[in-house]
C-alpha positions in Angstrom: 103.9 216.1 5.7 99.9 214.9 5.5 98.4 213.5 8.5 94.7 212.5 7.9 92.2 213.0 10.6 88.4 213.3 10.9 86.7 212.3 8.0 88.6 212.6 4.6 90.6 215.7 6.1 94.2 216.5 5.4 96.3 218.0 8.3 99.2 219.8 6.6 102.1 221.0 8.6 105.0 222.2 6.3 107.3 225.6 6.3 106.5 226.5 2.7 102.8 225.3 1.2 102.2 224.1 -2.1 99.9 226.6 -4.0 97.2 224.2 -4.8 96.5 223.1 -1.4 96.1 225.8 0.7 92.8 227.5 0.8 94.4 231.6 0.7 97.5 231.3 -0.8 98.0 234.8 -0.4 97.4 234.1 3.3 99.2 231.4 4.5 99.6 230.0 8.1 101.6 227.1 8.9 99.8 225.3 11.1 96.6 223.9 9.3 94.3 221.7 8.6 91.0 221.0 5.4 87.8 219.7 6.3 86.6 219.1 3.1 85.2 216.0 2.3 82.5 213.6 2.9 80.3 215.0 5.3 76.7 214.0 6.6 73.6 215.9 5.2 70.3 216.6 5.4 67.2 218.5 4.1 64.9 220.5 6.6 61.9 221.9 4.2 59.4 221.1 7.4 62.0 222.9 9.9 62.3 220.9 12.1 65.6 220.8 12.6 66.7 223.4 15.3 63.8 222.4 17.4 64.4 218.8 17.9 68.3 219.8 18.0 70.6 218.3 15.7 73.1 220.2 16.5 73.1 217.8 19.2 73.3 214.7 17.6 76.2 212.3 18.2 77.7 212.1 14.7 77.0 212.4 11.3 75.4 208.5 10.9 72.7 209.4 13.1 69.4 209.7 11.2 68.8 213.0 11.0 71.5 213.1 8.6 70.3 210.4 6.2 72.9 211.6 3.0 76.2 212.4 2.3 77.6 214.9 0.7 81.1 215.9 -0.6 82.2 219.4 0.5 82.6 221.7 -1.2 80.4 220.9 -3.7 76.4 222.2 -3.7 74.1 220.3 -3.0 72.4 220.9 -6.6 76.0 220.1 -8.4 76.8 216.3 -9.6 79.9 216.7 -7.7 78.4 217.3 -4.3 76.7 213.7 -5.1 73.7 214.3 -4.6 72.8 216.4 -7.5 69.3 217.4 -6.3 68.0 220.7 -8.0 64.8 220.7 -6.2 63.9 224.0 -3.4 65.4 223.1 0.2 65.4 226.7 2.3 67.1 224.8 5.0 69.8 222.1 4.3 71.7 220.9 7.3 75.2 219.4 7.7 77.2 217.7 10.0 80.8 216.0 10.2 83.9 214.8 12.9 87.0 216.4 13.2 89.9 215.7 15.8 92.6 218.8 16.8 95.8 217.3 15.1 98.4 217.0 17.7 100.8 219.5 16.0 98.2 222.2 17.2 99.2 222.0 20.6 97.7 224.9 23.3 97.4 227.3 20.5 94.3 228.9 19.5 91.9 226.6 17.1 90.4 228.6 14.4 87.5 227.2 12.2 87.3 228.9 8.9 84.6 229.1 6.1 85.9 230.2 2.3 82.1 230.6 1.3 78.7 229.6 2.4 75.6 230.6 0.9 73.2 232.4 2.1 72.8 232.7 5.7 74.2 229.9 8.4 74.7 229.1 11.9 77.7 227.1 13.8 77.3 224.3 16.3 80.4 222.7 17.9 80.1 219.8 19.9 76.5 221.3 20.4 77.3 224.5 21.5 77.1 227.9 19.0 79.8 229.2 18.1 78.5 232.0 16.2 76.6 232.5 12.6 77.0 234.2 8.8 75.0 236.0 6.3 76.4 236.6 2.8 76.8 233.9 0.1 80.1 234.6 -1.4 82.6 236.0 1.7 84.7 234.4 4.2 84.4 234.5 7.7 85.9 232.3 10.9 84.9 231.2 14.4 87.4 230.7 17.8 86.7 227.4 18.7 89.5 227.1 21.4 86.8 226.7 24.4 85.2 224.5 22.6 86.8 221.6 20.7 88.2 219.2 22.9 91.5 218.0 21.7 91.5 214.4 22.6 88.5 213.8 21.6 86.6 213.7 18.6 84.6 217.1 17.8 81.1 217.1 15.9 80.9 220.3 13.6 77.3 220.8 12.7 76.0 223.3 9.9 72.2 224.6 9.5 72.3 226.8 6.1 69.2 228.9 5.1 69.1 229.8 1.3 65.6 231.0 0.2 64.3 232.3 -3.6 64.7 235.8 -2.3 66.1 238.5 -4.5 67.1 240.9 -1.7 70.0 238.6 -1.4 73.7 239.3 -3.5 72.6 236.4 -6.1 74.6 236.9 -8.9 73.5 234.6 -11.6 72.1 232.2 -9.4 68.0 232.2 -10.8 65.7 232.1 -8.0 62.8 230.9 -10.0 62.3 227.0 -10.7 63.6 226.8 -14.4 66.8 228.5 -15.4 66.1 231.6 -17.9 67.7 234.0 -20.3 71.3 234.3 -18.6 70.3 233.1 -15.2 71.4 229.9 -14.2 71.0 227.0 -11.3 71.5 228.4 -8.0 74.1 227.3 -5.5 73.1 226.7 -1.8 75.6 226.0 1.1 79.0 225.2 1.4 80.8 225.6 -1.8 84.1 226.9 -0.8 86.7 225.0 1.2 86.2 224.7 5.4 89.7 224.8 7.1 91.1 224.7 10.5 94.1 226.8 11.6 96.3 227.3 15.0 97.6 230.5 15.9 99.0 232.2 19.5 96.7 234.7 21.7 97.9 237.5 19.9 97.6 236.7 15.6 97.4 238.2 12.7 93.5 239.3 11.0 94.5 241.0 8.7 97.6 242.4 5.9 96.2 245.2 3.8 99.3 246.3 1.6 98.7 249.1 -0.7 102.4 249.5 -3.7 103.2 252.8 -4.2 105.7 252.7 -7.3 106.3 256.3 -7.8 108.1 256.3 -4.2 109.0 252.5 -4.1 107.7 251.7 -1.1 104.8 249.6 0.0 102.4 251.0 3.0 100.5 248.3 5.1 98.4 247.9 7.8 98.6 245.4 10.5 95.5 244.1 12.1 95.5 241.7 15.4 92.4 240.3 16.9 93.1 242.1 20.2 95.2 244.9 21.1 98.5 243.7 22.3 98.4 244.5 26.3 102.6 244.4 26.2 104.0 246.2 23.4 104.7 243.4 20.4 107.5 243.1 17.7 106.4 242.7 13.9 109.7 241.1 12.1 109.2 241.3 7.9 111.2 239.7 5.4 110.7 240.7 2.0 111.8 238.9 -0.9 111.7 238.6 -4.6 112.1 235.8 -6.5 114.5 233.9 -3.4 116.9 236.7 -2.4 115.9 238.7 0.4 115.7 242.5 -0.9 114.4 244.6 2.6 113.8 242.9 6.3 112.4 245.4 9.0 110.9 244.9 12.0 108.1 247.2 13.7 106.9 247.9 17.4 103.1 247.2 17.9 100.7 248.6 20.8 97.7 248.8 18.7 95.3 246.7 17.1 95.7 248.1 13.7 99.4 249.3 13.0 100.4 251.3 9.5 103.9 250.9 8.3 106.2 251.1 5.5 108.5 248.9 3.9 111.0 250.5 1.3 111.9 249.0 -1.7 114.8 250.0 -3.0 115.9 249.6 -7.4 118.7 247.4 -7.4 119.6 249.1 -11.2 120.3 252.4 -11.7 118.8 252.9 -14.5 115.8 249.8 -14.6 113.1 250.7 -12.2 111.4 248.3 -9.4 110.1 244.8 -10.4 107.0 246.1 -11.5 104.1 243.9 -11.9 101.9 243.5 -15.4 100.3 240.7 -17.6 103.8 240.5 -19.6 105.9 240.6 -16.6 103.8 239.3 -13.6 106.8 240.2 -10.7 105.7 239.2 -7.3 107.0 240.3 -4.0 106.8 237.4 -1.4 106.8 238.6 2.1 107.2 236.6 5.4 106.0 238.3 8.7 106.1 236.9 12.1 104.4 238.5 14.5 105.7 238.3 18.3 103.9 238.7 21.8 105.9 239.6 24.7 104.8 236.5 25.5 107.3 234.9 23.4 104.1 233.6 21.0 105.1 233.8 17.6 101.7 234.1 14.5 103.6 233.7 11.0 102.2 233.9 7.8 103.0 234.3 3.8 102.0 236.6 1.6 102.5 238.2 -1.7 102.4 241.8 -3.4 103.1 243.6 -7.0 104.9 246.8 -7.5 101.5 247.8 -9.7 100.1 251.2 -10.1 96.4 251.6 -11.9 95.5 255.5 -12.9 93.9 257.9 -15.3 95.2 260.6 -17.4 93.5 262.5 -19.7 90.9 259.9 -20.7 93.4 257.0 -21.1 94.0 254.0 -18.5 97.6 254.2 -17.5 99.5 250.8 -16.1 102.6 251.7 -14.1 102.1 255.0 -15.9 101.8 254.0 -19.3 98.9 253.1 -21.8 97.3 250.2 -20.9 95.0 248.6 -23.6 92.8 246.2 -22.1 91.7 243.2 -23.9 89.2 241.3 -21.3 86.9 238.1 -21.4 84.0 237.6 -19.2 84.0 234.8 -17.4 81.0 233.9 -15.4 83.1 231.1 -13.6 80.5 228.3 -13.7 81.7 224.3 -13.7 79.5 221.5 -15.8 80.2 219.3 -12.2 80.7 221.8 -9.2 78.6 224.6 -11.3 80.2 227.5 -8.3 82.8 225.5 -7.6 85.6 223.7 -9.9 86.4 220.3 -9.1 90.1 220.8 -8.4 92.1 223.6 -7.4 94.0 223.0 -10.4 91.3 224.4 -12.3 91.6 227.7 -11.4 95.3 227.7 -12.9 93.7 226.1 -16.1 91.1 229.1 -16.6 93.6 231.6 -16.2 96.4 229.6 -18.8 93.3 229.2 -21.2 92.3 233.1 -21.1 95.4 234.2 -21.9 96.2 231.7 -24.5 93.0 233.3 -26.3 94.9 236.2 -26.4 93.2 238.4 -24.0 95.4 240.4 -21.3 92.4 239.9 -18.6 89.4 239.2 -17.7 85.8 240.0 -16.2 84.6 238.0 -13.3 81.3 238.1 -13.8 78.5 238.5 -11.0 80.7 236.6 -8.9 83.0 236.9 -6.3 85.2 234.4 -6.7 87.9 232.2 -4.6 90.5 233.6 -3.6 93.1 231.0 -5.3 92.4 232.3 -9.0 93.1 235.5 -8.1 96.5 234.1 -7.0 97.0 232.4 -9.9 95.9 235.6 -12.0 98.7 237.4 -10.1 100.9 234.3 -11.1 100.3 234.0 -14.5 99.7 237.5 -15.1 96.2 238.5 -15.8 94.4 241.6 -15.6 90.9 241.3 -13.5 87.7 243.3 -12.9 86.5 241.8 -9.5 82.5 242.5 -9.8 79.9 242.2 -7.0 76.9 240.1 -7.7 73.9 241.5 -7.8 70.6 241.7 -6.2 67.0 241.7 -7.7 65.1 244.0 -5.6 66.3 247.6 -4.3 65.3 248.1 -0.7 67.2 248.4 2.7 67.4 244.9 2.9 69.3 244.1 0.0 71.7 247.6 0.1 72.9 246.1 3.2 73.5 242.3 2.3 75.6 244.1 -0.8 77.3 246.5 1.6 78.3 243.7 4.1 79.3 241.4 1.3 81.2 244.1 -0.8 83.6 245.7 1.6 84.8 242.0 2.7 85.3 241.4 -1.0 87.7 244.4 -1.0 88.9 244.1 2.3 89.9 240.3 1.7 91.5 240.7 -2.0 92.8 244.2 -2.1 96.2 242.6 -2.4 95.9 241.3 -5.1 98.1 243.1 -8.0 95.8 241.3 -10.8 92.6 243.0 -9.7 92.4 247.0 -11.5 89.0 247.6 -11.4 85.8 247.3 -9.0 82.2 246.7 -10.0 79.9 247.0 -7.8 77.0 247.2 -10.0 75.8 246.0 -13.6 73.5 247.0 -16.5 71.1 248.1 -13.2 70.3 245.0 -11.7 69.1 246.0 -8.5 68.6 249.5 -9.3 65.9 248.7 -11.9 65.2 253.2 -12.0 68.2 254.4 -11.1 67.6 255.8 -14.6 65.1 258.3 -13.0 65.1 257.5 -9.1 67.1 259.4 -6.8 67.6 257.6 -4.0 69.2 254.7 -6.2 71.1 257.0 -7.7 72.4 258.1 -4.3 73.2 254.8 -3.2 75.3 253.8 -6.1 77.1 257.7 -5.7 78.0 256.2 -2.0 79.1 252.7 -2.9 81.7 254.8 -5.4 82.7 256.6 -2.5 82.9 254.5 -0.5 85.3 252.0 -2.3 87.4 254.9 -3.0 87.5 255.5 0.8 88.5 251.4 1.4 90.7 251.6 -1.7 91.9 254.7 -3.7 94.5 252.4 -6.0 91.9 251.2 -8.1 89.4 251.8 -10.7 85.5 251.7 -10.1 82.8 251.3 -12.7 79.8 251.7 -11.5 76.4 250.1 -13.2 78.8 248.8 -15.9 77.0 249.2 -18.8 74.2 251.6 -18.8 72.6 254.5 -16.7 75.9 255.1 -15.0 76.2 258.0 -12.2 79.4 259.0 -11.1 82.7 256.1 -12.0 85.9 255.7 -12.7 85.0 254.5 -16.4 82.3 254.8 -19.0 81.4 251.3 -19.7 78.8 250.4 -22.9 77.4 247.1 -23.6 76.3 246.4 -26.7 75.3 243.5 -28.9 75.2 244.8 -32.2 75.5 242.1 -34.6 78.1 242.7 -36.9 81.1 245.1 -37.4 79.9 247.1 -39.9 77.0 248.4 -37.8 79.1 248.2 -34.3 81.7 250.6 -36.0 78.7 252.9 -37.5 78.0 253.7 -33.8 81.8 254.1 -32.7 82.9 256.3 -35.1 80.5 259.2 -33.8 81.7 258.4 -30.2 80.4 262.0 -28.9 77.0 261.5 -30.2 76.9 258.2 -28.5 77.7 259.4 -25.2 74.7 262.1 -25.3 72.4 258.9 -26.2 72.1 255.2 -25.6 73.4 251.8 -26.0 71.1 248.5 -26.5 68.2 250.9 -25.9 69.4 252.2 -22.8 70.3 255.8 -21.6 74.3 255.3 -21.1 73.8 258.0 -18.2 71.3 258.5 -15.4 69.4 261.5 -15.1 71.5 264.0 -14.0 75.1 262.4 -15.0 76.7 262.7 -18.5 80.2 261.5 -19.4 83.0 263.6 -18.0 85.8 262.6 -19.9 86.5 258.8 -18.0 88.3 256.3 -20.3 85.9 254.6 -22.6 85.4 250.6 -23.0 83.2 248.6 -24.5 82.8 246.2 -21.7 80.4 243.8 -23.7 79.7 242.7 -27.2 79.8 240.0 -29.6 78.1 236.7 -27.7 78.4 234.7 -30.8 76.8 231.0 -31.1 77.0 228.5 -33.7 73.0 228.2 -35.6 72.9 224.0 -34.9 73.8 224.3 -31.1 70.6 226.9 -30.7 66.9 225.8 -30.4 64.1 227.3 -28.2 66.0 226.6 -25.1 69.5 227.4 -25.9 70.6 230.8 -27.4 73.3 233.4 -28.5 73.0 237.2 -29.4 72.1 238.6 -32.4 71.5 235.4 -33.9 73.7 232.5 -34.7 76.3 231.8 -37.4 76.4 228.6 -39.9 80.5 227.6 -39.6 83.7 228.4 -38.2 84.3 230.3 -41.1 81.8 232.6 -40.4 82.1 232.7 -36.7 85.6 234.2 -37.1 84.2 236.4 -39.9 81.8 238.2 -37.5 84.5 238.1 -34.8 87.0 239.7 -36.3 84.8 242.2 -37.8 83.5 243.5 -34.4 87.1 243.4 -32.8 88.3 245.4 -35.7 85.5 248.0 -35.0 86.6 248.8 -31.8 90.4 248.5 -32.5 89.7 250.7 -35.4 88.2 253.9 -32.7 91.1 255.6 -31.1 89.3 256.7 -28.2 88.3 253.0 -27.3 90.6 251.8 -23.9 89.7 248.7 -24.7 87.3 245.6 -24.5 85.0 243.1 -22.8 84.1 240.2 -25.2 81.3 238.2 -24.3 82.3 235.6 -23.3 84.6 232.7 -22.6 82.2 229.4 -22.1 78.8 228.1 -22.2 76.3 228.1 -19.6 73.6 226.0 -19.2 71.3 227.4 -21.9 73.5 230.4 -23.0 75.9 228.8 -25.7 77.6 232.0 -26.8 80.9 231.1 -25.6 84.5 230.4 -27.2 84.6 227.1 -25.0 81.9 224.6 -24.2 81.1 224.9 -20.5 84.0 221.7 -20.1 86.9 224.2 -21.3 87.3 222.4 -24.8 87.7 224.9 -27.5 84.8 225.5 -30.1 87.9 226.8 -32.2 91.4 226.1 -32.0 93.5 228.6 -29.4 95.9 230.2 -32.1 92.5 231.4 -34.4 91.2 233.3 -31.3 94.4 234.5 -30.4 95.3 236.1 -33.9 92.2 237.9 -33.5 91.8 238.9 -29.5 96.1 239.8 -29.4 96.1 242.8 -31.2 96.0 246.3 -29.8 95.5 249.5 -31.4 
């Protein structure tokens, strides 16, 4: 059932979501509403905004907020509708909202999917808090606050300056977009969202598979600690039929547990989760107060195991060969942000009707509902933090802020193997030579192991690595016959360099992690580069000869037994970078079943 309230908001009160409209999928209340939409908006380069207080203005029309924008959309993106790609530090917005009546007394919660960089909250002209990190979530208790017979004014100021100590990613910080950095995104560009929950809810799920005991271990995390003990009732369930229910005392604010799942075959083991058979656990909790308040939510798990054994990547303990795309997730429209939810469902059908088995998120943390649909569809995914520009104290702890919220928010996720914190050292411009960078990458390793010891962690993906999980090369060697020159004397290449470039820091050397080649190829077509626009290694005349080179450099790697696999580089456009198998609008620069003959094959 849909109620519209507020301005071009959807209140949603159903027992069992659709996928495509709830902002976490894998985190699913009941009782919500989205406050996406046309909202009121302004540009504060003198500001003056705090100072003469629009946070207290009466609405939206008011003159201070002169333009209207469509959330959540940038304000530089032809979606937002304003399209504006000039520099505007501080951008303000502003918008109504009533409580839907369904909330009743319960607790009003007043989410953010992403806002970048740095904002603060006014509701009904009172601060409710603020946020710094461009690609994580975070929430507000508005309960004292919003008054629920009333309408509520919600007013945003959002600071997003040209300053490289911040996680940017690809977003360019100068005024014209160069080499492979493109148009920044400032503000809201992930979905705003209501939600009503009891005194005592639900923060957080973390649920870490162990298939070699079948059981699952979690831990429960409350906004309080319960001051009566509490009862945690679970219902776990695959595919319909309920396969384990338990139900857990809790006296603390976090509380581990373990669910066992039992094999329902003798012989056949668990419903194990992988790209050809993406098995998901759904699992219901309610959580009770002795108040008699009752927080429920939905989630999903896979029965997925990552490892390493003697150089090799191991999927539920057996060889995995990993064929991956990078995907630097950018829209023509809504650059960050794709127009519909839909989309992200699209990408991940289109990536593995190319053939691959995963993919590289590149320098981007992304929304939370592709990963869904990655653990969906069944796709393999390196989740990759993106970078900053500019090493200091500053920066290490924007990316340490930003990075264990990544983890901690999408750990759950069966589709996400491997972590990258860092890449081709961007942001650690002498970790080649410089200690104390070399340190600081040693202790993000450590401590993602620390947050989560099921998955893999490459560390400065590409070149000058320190201590990872994996020895990652990049390199965009035009053709096959020289790429498979360099791979058949893998030892000698691991002593030396790739694209010019130590492949170990001072002080490190390979130690016998699984090899990958986690970039190559970037092929463009000759007519669709020019002085502004640009592929590696040159361009190619025809299709013909696209698939020539292709095929040759796939066939290099295939055709080294100590390879675990691939990055190619990379599935669209962007902007100026034309090197991809897609234009930046998802059409195909060659038809599906060409790429796929070439990008299915394993060793």
């Amino acid at each position: 059932m849909s109620k519209p309230t507020g301005t071009s908001s959807r209140a949603i009160r159903v027992d069992i979501m659709e996928d495509r409209e709830h902002p976490r999928p894998d985190f699913k209340r009941r009782y919500w509403e989205c406050l996406d939409g046309i909202w009121g908006f302004a540009f504060d380069d003198a500001g003056i905004g705090e100072s003469r207080e629009w946070f207290r203005r009466e609405g939206p029309e008011s003159e201070e907020f002169p333009l209207r924008i469509t959330v959540p959309f940038c304000y530089q993106s032809a979606a937002s509708g304003i399209a504006d790609l000039g520099y505007h530090p501080s951008i303000w917005y502003s918008r109504t909202f009533n409580v839907p009546e369904f909330f009743e007394d319960r607790r009003i919660i007043l989410k953010f999917g992403a806002v970048d960089f740095e904002c603060r909250v006014w509701v009904n002209g009172c601060s409710v808090g603020s946020h710094q990190g461009g690609y994580t979530p975070f929430s507000f208790d508005i309960s004292g606050i919003a008054d629920r017979k009333a309408p509520n004014r919600l007013t945003l100021q959002v600071f997003d300056r040209n300053d490289t100590t911040q996680p940017r990613g690809k977003q360019y910080w100068k005024a014209e977009n160069d080499r492979c950095w493109y148009t920044p995104c400032s503000g809201i560009w992930q979905s705003v969202w209501l939600e009503a929950v009891p005194d005592l809810y639900i923060t957080g799920l973390a649920l870490r598979p162990d298939i070699d005991s079948s059981s699952v271990v979690g831990l429960l995390s409350l906004n309080a600690r319960p001051q009566e003990s509490a009862e945690l009732r679970l219902s776990l369930s695959y595919r319909g039929r309920t396969v384990q229910t338990a139900v857990f005392s809790i006296r603390e604010q976090q509380t581990p547990f373990v669910l066992s799942i039992q094999e329902e075959d003798a012989i056949d083991e668990v419903h194990y989760w992988s790209p050809e058979t993406p098995n998901l656990y759904d699992l219901s909790c309610a959580l009770i107060s002795a108040a008699g308040e009752t927080d429920e939510l939905e989630t999903c798990f896979g029965m997925r195991k990552i490892s390493i054994q003697d150089g090799r990547i191991l999927l539920n303990n057996r060889p995995l060969y990993q064929r991956l795309v990078l995907d630097q997730a950018y829209w023509e429209e809504g650059l960050l942000s794709p127009r519909s939810a839909e989309d992200f469902r699209k990408d991940v059908e289109l990536i593995k009707a190319l053939g691959f088995n995963g993919v590289r998120l590149h320098q981007k943390i992304e929304d939370p509902r592709f990963y869904y649909w990655a653990d969906k569809l069944g796709l393999l995914v390196w989740g990759e933090m993106p970078s900053a520009y500019r090493y200091c104290p500053e920066s290490c702890r924007h990316i340490l802020n930003e990075w264990t919220t990544f983890i901690e928010r999408d750990m759950n996720h069966p589709s996400i193997i491997c972590w990258v914190p860092f890449n081709e050292s961007w942001g650690l411009r002498n970790i080649v030579h410089n200690k104390s960078q070399q340190e600081f990458a040693a202790a993000i390793y450590h401590l993602t192991k620390a947050l989560d010891g099921t998955r893999l962690v490459s560390v400065n993906d590409g070149w000058e690595q320190t201590v990872s999980d994996i020895c990652g090369i990049h390199d965009y060697v035009r053709d096959g016959t020289a790429l498979g020159k360099k791979l058949r004397n893998l030892p000698a290449l691991l002593q030396c360099a790739a694209q010019n470039r130590m492949l170990y820091a001072e002080g490190f050397a390979h130690r016998g992690e699984p090899v990958l080649i986690t970039e190559f190829g970037g092929i463009a077509f000759s007519h669709e580069t020019d002085g502004q626009k640009w592929g590696y290694s040159g361009g190619v005349a025809d299709t013909g000869e696209f698939l020539e080179r292709l095929r040759g450099l796939v066939d290099a790697i295939l055709e080294c037994e100590n390879l675990q696999g691939y990055c190619y580089t990379q599935l669209t456009d962007l902007m100026q970078e034309v090197n991809g198998l897609a234009y930046m609008n998802r059409k195909l620069k060659i038809p599906a079943e060409k790429f796929r003959e070439i990008f299915s094959r394993s060793p």
